[in-house]
Structure formats: structure tokens, C-alpha cells
GUTI-14805 format. One line per 5 residues: their letters; for each residue x, y, z of C-alpha. Coordinates in pm, 1 decimal, decimal comma, m for minus. Example, Ala and Ser with C-alpha at 12.3 -4.5 7.8 and 13.67 -1.06 7.14 Angstrom:
BEGIN
AS) 1230,0 m450,0 780,0 ~ 1367,0 m106,0 714,0
// end
This chain:
BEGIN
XXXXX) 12988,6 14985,4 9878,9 ~ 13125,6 14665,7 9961,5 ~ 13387,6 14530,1 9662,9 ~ 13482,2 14161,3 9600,9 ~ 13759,6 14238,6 9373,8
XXXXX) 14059,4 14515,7 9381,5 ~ 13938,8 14861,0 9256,9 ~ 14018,8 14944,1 8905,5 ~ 14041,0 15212,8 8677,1 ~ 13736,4 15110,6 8558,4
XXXXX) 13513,7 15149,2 8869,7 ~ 13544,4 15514,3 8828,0 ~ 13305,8 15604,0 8643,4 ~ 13057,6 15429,7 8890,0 ~ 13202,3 15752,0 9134,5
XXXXX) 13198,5 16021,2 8898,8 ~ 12952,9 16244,1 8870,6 ~ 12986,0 16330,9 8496,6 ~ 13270,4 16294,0 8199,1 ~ 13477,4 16615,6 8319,9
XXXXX) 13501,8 16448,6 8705,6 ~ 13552,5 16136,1 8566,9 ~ 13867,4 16184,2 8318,9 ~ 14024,0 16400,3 8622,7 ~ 13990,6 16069,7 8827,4
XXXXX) 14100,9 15884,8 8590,8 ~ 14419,7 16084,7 8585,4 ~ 14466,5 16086,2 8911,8 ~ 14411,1 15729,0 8937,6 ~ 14717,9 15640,6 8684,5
XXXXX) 14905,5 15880,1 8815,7 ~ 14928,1 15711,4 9161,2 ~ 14932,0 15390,2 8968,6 ~ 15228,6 15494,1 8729,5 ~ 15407,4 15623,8 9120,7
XXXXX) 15342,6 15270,3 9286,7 ~ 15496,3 15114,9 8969,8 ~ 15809,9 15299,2 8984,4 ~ 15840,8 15231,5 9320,4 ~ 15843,9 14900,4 9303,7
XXXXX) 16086,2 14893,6 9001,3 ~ 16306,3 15155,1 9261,5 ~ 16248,0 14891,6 9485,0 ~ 16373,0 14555,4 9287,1 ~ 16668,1 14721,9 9131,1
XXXXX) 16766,0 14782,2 9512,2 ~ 16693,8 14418,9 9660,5 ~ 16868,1 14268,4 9279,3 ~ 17151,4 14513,3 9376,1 ~ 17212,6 14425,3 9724,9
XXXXX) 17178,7 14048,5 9632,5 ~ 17519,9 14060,3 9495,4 ~ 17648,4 14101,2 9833,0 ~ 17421,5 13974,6 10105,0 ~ 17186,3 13646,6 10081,4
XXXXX) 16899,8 13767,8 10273,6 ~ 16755,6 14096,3 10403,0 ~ 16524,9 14135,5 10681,8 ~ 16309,5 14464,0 10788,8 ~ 16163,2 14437,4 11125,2
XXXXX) 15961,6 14675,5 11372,7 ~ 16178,7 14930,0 11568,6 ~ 16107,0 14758,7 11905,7 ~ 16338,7 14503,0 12029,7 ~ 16117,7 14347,1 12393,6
XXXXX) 15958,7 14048,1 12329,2 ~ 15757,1 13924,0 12183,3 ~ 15922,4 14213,4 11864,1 ~ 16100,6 14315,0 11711,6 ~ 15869,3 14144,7 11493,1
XXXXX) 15951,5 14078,9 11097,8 ~ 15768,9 14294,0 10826,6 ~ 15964,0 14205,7 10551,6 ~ 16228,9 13969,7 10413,8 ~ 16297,3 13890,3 10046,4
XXXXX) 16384,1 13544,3 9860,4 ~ 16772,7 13565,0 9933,3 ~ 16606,1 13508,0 10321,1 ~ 16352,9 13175,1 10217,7 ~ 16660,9 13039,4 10023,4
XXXXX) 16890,9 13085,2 10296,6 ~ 16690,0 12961,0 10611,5 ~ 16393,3 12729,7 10455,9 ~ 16160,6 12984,2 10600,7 ~ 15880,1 13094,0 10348,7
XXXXX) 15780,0 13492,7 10411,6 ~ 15410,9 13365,1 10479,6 ~ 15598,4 13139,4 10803,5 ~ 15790,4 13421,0 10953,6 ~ 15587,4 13767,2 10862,1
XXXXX) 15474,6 13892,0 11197,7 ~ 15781,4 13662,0 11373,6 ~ 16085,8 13769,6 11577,1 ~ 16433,7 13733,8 11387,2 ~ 16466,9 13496,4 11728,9
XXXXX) 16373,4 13211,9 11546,2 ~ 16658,8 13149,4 11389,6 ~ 16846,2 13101,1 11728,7 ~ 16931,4 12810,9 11888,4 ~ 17163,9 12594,7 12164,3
XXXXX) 17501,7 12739,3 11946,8 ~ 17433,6 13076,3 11914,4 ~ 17650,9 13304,2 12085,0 ~ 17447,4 13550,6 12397,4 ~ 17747,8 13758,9 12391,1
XXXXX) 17697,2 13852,1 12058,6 ~ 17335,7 13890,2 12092,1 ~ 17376,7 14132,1 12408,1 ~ 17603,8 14341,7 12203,5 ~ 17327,5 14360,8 11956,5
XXXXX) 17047,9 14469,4 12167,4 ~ 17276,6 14743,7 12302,3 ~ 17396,6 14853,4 11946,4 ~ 17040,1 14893,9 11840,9 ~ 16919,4 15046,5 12166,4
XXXXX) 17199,6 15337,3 12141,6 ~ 17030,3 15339,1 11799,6 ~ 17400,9 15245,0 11616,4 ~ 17439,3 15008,2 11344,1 ~ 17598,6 14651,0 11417,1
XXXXX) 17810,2 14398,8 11225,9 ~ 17880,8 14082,2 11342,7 ~ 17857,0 13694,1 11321,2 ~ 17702,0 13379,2 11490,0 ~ 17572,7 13036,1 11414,2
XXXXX) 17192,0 13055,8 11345,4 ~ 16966,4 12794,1 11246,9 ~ 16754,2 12680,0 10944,4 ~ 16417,0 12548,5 10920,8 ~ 16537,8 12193,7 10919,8
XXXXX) 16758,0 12270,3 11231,2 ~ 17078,8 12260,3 11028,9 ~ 17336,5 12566,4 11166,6 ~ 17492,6 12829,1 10927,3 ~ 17732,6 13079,2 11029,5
XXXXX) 17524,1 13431,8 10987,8 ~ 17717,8 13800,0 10935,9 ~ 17453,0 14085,8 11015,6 ~ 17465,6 14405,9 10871,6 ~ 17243,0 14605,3 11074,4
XXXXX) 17139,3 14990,3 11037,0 ~ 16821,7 15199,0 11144,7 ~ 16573,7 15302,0 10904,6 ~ 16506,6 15644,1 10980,9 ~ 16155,2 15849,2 10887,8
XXXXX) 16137,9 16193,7 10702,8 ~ 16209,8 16357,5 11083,9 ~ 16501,8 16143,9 11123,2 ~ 16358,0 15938,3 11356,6 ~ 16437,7 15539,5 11370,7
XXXXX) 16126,8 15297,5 11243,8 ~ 16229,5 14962,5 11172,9 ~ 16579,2 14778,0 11149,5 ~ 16698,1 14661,1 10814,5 ~ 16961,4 14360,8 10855,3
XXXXX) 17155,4 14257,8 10544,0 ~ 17284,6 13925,1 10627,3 ~ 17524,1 13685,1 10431,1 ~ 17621,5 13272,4 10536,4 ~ 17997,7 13272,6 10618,4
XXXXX) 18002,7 12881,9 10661,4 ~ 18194,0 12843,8 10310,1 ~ 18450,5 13070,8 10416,5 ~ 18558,4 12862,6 10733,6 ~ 18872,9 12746,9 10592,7
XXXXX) 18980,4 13035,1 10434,5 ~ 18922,1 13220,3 10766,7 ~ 19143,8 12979,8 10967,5 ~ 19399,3 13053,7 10650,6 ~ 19426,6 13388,1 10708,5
XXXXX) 19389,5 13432,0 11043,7 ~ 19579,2 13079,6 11179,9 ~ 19355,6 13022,7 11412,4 ~ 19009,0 12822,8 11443,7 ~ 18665,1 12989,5 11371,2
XXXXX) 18517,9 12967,9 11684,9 ~ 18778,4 13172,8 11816,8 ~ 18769,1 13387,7 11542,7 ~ 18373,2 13437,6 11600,0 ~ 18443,4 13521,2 11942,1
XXXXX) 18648,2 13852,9 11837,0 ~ 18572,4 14175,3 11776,1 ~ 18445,4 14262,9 11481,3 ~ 18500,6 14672,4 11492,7 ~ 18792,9 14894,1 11583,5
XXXXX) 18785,3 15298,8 11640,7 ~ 19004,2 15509,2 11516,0 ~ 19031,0 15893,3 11560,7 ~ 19148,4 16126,7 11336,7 ~ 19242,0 16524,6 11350,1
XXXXX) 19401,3 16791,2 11082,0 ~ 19642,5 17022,4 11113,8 ~ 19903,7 17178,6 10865,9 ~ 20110,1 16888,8 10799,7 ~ 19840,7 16654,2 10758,7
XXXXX) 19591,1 16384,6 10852,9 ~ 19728,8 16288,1 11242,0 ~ 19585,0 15955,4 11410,7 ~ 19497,1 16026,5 11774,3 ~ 19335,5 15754,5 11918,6
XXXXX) 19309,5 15381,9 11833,4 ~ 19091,1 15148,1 12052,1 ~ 19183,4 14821,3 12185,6 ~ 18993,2 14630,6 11903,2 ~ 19233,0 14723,6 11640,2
XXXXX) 19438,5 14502,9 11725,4 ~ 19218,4 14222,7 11783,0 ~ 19068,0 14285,8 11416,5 ~ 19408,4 14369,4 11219,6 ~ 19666,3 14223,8 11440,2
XXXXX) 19851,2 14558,0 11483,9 ~ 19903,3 14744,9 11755,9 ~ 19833,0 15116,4 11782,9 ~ 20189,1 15143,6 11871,3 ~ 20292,4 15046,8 11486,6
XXXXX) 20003,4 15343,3 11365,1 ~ 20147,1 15595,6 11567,3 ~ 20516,0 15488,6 11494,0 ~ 20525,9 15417,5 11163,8 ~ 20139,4 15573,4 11035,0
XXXXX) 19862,4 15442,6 10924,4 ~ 20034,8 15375,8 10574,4 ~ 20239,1 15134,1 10735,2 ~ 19909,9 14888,6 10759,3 ~ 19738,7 14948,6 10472,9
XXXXX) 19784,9 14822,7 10025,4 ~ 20035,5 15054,1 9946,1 ~ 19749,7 15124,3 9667,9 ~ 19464,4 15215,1 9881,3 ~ 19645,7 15516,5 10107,5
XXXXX) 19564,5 15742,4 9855,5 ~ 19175,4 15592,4 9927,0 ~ 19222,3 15697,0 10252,2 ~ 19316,2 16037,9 10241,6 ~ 19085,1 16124,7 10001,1
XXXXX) 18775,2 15950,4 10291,9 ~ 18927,7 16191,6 10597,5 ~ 18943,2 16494,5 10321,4 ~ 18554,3 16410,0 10235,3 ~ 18453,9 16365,0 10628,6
XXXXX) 18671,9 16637,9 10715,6 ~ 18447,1 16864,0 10479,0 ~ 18110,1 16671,8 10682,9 ~ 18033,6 16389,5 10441,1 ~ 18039,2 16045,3 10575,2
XXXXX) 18206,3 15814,6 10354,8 ~ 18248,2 15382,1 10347,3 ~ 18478,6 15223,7 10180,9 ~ 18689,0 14906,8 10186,1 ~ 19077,8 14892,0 10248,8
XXXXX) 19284,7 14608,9 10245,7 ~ 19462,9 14587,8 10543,8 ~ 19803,5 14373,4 10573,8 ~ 19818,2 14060,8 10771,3 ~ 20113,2 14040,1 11013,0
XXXXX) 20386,4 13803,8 10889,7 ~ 20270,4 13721,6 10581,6 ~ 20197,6 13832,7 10229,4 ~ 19789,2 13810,0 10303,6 ~ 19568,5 14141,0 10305,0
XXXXX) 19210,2 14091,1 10477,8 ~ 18963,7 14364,8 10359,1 ~ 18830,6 14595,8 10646,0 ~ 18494,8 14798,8 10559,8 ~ 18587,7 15140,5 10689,0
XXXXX) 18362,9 15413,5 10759,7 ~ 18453,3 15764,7 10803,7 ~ 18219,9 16031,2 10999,4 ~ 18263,6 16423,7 11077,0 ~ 18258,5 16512,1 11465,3
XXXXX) 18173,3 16863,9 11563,1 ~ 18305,7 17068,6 11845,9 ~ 18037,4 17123,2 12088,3 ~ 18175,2 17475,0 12174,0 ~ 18264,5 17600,3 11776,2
XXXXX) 18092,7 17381,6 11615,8 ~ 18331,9 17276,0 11327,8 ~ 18436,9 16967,8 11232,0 ~ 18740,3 16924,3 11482,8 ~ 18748,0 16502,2 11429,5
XXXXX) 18704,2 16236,0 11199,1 ~ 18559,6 15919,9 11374,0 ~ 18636,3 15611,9 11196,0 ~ 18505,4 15262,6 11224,3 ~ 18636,0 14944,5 11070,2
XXXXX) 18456,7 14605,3 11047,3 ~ 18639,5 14304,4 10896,6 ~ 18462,2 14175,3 10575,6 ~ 18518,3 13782,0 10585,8 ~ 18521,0 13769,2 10156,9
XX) 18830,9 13728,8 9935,6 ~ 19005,2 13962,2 9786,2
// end
């Protein structure tokens, strides 16, 4: 039977064979009604939550060859950011918004993030509608199914462009450099007796805080950080040291000067591959280009 107009409660009884099959439709009918509903509420308290940080988020298909990964979803924060309308880039590659500026390095780093199936945060002048440039920061993660396997990529994405000046501030030195940085340093943590002991620190963390590992394993990570948030700290490698993984953001100090920048930090358990116990804390930091 071929139907012009959405089914409705109503319609049932044209299915049911008599009142006892009919009110048992009908109940199954609103009950999958009253689920979708909730949903959506679930789902609008989420995107009006998230709005207070990002201005646009975008869910596309898992694969990333062209012509994908191809956009399934993006909510008003993206149409008022980028000019785009959802009808206008539904079934389109995030791809559009590139252009002559945009930095390849970045988007390399990107592919290979998502390939390894890691998240990625990171910045790079993309493009509006009317061919006007923005400075874009991604927050990228996988969107996994019920048997953990990846689906689609959600990006969170904000326009830096207003915080320019305050980046060449902080940082004394001009955006495009600063663009051009690393956004993420690795730290490694283990746990003995006397403590939380820092055993490895990547190259990055220096490029991102200004410090050298030399001053962390000197003086300790304490020496870096708000003398407010250490206790913060401890209490993330306690929680990932018990296999939770734990975010949160620390304000780290900026050398020679009275200026903290705030670095999103996550904190995740590592298990020995022979006893498999947590025997490390990996750490990740991205710098958050907000004020504090």
C-alpha cells in the first residue's frame, strides 16, 4: 500500500485485525515514538552543550579516499560559520572548505591520525562560502559502533581568527608560525613508592610549552604547571593509574613571563603486554588557543 503522507498512529487500525491487535500496536507504536523523542531531546541537549565550546560540528563517513569521507551531518554552529546550508554540503567532502592557504602539512598529519584510527587536534586557514578565510581548530575523534569498531568521524571545530592577537601576545611570535607548530606533546608516566615519576617527554613539549624536558625531569612537572592545578594532576595519573582515562585542562606557565596558556591534557592507562597491569600512564597535551 502505497502512502502519500508519513504513517501515523492513526493508520493502525487500517492493519489491525481487531481491537485487542490494534491497542497492542498502538502501544507499540508510541512507545517507539516516545524513544525517538527522547532521543532527539538526548540529542539537542548534546549539540546546545557542545555549542558553548565549538562553532560547528561535522559527522562524516569513516572512509577518507576520495571522493569521502563524505558529510552526513553538520549542525547550525557549521551554516553560521562557513555560509554553507546542510542541504549544500550533505553528501560533500569536508574538502570543500580548502583552498590556496591551507596548510598540506597539516592535512597529511590528519589523514594519518585518522588512518591509525587516533583522534587529531589542530589548526589551518579554511574557507567560507563567499571565499573569505577563517582560521579552523579541529577536534577530531572516531565514532565507534556497539563492537568498538570506528564508523564515522565527528570533528568539533571552533574559528581561531579573533584570537590572532592574543596568540602573538602570548606566544611573541606571529600566527603563521605559530600554526606551523605542533599542537601535541607526549608525556610518560610510571609509579613507584615515592610517587608519580615522569619518564619520557617528546620533542613537542617544548615546541607547545616552551620547556624543555630537561626542566620536568630537574625540577618536576610542578615546576610548569598553576601552582593550583598540581593537585589536578595527581589526582588524573591516580584515576589512569587505576584504568580510567581522564581529560582535563591545566594551565601551563609561559617562560619569562607572568602568562599561563591552557593545555587540554589527556591521561590513558598502558598495560604490560607480558602481566598485563597497568605499568604506564600515557599522556597527551594539546594547546587550547582560549583565554584563561
Amino acid at each position: 500500500m502505497k502512502h502519500d503522507k508519513p504513517f501515523e498512529i492513526n493508520d493502525i487500525k487500517n492493519f489491525a485485525k481487531d481491537a485487542d491487535a490494534q491497542a497492542r500496536l498502538e502501544g507499540a507504536f508510541q512507545s517507539q515514538a516516545d524513544q525517538i523523542a527522547i532521543l532527539k531531546h538526548q540529542l539537542d541537549l548534546l549539540e546546545s552543550a557542545i555549542r558553548n565550546d565549538y562553532d560547528s560540528i561535522i559527522i562524516t563517513e569513516l572512509s577518507l579516499e576520495k571522493p569521502g569521507p563524505r558529510i552526513v551531518y553538520v549542525n547550525d554552529g557549521f551554516t553560521r560559520m562557513t555560509g554553507y546550508t546542510k542541504q549544500e554540503v550533505l553528501g560533500k567532502t569536508p574538502r570543500i572548505l580548502q583552498g590556496a592557504k591551507t596548510d598540506r602539512a597539516i592535512l597529511e598529519r590528519l589523514k594519518r591520525r585518522l588512518i591509525e584510527g587516533q583522534a587529531f587536534f589542530g589548526h589551518t586557514i579554511n574557507y567560507r562560502k563567499d571565499g573569505s578565510e577563517f582560521i579552523n581548530q579541529w577536534d577530531i575523534h572516531p565514532l565507534m559502533n556497539a563492537q568498538g569498531e570506528v564508523t564515522h568521524w565527528v570533528s568539533y571545530q571552533r574559528d581561531v581568527t579573533e584570537k590572532k592577537e592574543s596568540a602573538k601576545a602570548i606566544f611573541n611570535t606571529d600566527f603563521g608560525s605559530l600554526l606551523k607548530q605542533r599542537e601535541e606533546f607526549i608525556l610518560k608516566f610510571s609509579k613507584d613508592e615515592s610517587g608519580f615519576n615522569c619518564k619520557y617527554i617528546n620533542e613537542a613539549f617544548e615546541e607547545v610549552t616552551g620547556f624543555s624536558s630537561d626542566d620536568v625531569f630537574e625540577k618536576g612537572l610542578e615546576s610548569v604547571i598553576h601552582p593550583d592545578d598540581i593537585a589536578m594532576i595527581e589526582q588524573a595519573l591516580s584515576s589512569a593509574f587505576e584504568g580510567k582515562t581522564v581529560s582535563e585542562l591545566f594551565r601551563y606557565k609561559v617562560p619569562g613571563s607572568d602568562e599561563y596558556q591552557t593545555i587540554y591534557q589527556s591521561f590513558s592507562p598502558i598495560k604490560d603486554d607480558t602481566s598485563n597491569k597497568i605499568s604506564t600512564v600515557k599522556s597527551v597535551g594539546k594547546l587550547e588557543l582560549k583565554e584563561i
